[in-house]
C-alpha positions in Angstrom: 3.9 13.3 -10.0 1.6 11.4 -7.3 0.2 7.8 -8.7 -2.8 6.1 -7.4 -2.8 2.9 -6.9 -5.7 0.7 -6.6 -6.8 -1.8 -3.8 -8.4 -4.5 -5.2 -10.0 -7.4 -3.8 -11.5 -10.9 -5.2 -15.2 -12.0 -4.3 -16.9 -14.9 -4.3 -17.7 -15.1 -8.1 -13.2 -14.7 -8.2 -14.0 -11.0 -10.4 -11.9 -8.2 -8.9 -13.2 -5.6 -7.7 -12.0 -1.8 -6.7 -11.8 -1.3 -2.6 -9.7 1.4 -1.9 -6.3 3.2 -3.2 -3.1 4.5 -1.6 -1.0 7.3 -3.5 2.8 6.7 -4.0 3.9 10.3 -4.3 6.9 11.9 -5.8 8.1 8.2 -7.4 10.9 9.0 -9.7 12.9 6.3 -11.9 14.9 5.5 -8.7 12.8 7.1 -5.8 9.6 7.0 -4.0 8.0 8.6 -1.2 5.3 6.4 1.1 3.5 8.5 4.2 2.9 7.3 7.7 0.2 10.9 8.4 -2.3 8.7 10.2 -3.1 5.6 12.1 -1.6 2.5 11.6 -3.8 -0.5 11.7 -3.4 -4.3 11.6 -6.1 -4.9 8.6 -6.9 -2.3 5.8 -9.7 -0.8 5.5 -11.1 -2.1 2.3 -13.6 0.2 0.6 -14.5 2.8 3.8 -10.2 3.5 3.2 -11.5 6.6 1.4 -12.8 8.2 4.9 -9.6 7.6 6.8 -7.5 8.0 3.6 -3.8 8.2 5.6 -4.3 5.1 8.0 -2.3 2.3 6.5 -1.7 -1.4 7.2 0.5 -3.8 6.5 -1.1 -5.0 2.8 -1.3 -0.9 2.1 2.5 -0.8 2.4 3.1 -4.7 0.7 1.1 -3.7 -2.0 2.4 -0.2 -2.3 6.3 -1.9 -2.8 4.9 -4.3 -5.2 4.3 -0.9 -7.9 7.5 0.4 -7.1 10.1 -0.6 -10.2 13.6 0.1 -10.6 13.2 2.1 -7.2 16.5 1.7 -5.1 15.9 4.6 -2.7 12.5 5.0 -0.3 11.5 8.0 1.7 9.3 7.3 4.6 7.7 10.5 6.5 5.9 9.7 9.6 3.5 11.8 11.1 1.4 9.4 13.4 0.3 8.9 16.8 0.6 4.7 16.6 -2.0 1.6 16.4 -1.7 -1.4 16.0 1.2 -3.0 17.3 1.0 -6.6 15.0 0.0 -4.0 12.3 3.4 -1.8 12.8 5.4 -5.3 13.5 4.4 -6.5 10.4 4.9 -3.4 8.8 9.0 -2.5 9.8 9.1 -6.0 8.4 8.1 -5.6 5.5 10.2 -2.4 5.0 13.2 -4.3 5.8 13.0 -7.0 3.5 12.1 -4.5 0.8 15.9 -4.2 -1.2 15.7 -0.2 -1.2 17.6 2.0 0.7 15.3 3.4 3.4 15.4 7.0 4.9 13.1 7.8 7.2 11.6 11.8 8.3 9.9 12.0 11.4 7.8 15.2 10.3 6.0 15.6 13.1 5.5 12.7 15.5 6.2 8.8 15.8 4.4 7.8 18.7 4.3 4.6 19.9 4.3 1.7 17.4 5.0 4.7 14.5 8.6 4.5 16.4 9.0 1.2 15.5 7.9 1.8 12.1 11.1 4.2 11.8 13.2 2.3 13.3 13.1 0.4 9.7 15.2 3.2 8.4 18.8 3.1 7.1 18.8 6.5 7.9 16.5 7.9 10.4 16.4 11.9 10.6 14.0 14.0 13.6 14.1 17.5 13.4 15.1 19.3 16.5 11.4 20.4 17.1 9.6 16.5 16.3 9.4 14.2 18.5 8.8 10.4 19.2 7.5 8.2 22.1 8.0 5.0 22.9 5.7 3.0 25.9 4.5 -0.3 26.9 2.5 -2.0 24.6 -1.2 -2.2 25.4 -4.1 -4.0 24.9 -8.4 -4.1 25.6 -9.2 -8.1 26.9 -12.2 -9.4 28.4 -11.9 -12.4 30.0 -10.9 -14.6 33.5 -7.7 -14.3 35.3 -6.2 -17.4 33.2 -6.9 -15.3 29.7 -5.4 -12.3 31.3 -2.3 -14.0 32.7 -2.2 -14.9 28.6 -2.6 -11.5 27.4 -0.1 -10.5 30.2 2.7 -12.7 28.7 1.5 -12.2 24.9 2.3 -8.3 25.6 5.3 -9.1 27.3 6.6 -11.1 24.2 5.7 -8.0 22.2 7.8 -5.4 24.1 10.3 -7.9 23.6 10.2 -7.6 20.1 10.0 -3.8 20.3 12.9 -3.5 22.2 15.1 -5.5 20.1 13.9 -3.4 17.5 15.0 -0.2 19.4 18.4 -1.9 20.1 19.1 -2.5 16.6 19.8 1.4 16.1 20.5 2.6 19.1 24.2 3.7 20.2 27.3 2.2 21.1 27.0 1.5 25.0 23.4 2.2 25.2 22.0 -1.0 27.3 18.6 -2.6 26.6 18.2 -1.9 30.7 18.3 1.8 30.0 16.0 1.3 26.7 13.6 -0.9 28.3 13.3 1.9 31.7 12.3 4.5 28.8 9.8 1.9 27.2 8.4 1.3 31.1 7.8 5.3 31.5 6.6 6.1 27.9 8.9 8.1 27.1 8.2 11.2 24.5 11.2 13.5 23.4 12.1 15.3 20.6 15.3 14.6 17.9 17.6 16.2 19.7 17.1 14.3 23.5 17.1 11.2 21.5 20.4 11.4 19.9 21.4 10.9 23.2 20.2 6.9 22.9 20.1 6.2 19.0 22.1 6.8 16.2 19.9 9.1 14.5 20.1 12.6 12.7 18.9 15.6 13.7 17.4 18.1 11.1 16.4 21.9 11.5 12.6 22.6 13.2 9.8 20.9 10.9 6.8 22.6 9.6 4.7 19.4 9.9 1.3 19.7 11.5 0.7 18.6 14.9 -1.4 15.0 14.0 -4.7 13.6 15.4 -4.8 9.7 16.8 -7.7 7.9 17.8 -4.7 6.6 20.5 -3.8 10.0 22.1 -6.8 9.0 24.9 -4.5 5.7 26.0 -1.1 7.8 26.6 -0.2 8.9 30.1 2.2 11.3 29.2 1.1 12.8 26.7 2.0 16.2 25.5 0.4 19.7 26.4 0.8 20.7 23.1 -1.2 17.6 21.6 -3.7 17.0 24.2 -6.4 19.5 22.1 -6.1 17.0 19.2 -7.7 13.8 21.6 -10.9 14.1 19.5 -10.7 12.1 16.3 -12.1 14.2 13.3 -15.8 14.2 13.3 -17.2 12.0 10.8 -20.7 12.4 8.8 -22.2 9.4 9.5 -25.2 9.7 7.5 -23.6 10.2 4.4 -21.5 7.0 4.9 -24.8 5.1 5.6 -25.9 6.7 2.5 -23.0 5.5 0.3 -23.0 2.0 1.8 -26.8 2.0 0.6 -26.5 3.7 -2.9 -23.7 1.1 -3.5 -25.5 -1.8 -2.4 -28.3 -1.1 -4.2 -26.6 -0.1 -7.4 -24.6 -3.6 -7.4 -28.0 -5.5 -6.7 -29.4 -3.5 -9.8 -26.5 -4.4 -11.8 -26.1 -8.1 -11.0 -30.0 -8.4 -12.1 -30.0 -6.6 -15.2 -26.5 -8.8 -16.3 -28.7 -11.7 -15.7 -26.0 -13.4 -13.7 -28.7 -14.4 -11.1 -31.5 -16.8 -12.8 -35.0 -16.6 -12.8 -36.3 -18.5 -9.1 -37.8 -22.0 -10.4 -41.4 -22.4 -9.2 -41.6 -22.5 -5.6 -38.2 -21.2 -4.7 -38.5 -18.7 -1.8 -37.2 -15.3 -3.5 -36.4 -13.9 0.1 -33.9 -16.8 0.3 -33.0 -15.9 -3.3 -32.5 -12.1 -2.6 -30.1 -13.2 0.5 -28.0 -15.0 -1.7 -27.4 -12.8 -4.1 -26.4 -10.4 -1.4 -23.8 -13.1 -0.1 -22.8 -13.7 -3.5 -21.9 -10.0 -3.5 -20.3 -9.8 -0.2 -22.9 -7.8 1.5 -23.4 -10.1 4.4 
């Protein structure tokens, strides 16, 4: 049976206070299941999680192994096109210092930094008919030639990283030349052409749905097969502007009627009033 578990986080006035939740399915007494099925970002999303319910970050996944107890064994299934790559970084860290045995399913894609995110695995099993990309990572800076010279070398230091990650599972007398040549051409093949460079398993075909990514518009090579899923899902907008404003005015109401705010003294500007109670609350 799925659990929820709640985000919290702690305001100004150090009350708690709900901001999202992330559900830890199929936990038994030894085993739990945690999903990589959307985009993988470097900050969560705090109370607007519950419109992009299957992007994680790395606090999602931290506060997601705090709940676990007793569990020894953890099933990760990725279906994502990537993100962030400090996010995902973070993220396979986390999953390795986590005392678990770790098995990871590629259900339908790891693209990207997702790929690194599975290379946290013990195991790491891609069905004949998934696949999983891995590229150059890349970034948007504005800037003069001296700050991008820096975010030159600050990506450089990241793929790096990445490919010692990659190394770390891939076979005996595979080179980190040949990885890195892969990494240079963004590379996207499916379980089986990868065997031929890690030490992974190959399942039968998956019945995993082909997945969406805000990031599909920044690949060069990307996939016939996934280029109809460049548009992110369309989003109401006016009914999130209209939740953001039923909540904030609901939480004004209720901090007035609790009396927590006091009456203004005479000759206090209320407008300044009304703006702190609105920072007190986070609003601004």
């Amino acid at each position: 049976m799925a659990k929820i578990l709640k985000l919290q986080k702690r305001d100004r006035n150090n009350r708690f206070r709900d901001v999202g939740s992330i559900e830890i399915r199929n936990e038994t007494e030894t085993t739990a299941d945690l999903c990589f099925f959307g985009d993988i970002n470097s900050e969560s999303l705090g109370e607007y999680q519950k419109y992009f319910p299957e992007d994680k970050a790395p606090k999602d996944v931290q506060d997601f192994l705090d709940q676990l107890d007793g569990v020894s064994k953890i099933n990760v299934h990725i279906n994502s096109g990537g993100g962030s790559v400090f996010g995902g970084i973070a993220i396979y860290n986390i999953l390795k210092r986590y005392d678990a045995e770790i098995t990871v399913y590629v259900e339908g894609l790891a693209a990207s930094i997702a790929s690194v995110i599975a290379m946290a695995g013990d195991r790491i099993i891609i069905p004949a008919n998934a696949q999983m990309m891995i590229h150059k990572p890349s970034s948007i800076t504005w800037g003069n030639a001296d700050d991008m010279r820096k975010e030159a070398d600050i990506l450089d230091g990241c793929q790096k990283v990445i490919l010692n990650t990659y190394m770390k599972h891939a076979k005996e007398g595979v080179t980190p030349e040949q990885i890195n040549a892969l990494i240079d051409a963004e590379t996207w093949k499916n379980g089986e052409e990868w065997q031929e460079f890690f030490d992974i398993e190959v399942a039968g075909k998956s019945n995993a749905a082909a997945c969406a990514s805000d990031y599909f518009e920044r690949y060069n090579n990307l996939p016939e097969k996934l280029q109809g899923k460049l548009e992110p899902q369309a989003i109401d907008i006016d009914s999130i502007a209209d939740a953001i404003a039923g909540a904030t005015a609901r939480r004004l109401e209720k901090a007035l009627k609790e009396s927590r705010i006091p009456e203004p003294a005479a000759g206090e500007d209320k407008e300044k009033q009304i703006a702190a109670i609105l920072e007190d609350l986070d609003l601004i």
